[in-house]
C-alpha positions as CSV (number, residue, x, y, z in Angstrom):
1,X,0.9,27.9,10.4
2,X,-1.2,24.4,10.5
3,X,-1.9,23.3,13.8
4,X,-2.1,19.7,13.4
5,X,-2.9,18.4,17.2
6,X,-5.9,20.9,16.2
7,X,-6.3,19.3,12.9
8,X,-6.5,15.8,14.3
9,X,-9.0,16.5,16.3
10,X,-11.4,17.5,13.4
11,X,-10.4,13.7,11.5
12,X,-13.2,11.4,11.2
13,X,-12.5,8.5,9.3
14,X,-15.0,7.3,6.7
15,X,-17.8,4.7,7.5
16,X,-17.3,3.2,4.2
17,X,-13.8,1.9,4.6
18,X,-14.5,0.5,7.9
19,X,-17.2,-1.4,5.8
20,X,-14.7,-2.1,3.3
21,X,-11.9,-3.7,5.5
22,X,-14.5,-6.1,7.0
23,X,-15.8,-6.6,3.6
24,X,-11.8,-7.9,2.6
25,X,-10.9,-9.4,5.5
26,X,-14.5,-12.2,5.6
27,X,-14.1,-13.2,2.1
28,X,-11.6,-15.6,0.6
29,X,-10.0,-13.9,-1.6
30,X,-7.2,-15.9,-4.1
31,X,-3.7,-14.5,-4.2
32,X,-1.0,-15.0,-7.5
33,X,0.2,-18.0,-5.4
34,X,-2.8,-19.8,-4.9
35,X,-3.8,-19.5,-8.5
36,X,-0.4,-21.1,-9.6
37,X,-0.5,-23.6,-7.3
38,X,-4.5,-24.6,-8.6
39,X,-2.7,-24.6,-12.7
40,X,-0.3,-26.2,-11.5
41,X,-2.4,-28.7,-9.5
42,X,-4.2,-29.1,-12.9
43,X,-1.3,-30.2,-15.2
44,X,-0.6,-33.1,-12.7
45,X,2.4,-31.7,-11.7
């Protein structure tokens, strides 16, 4: 049987997606929306 409290207690997240997250959350990064909104923008609409 897996003992999961004992499990947990091994867990150690990865380094990299800490570095990750804060590399996604400091960057500006473009959704669908805000590329429609810059063609649309474009046609003069």
């Amino acid at each position: 049987m897996i003992d999961f409290e004992e499990e947990l207690k091994k867990f150690h997240p990865l380094p990299e997606v800490d570095e990750v997250e804060d590399s996604i959350r400091n960057h500006d990064v473009s959704d669908m929306m805000d590329v429609l909104m810059a063609l649309m923008e474009g046609r003069g609409e």
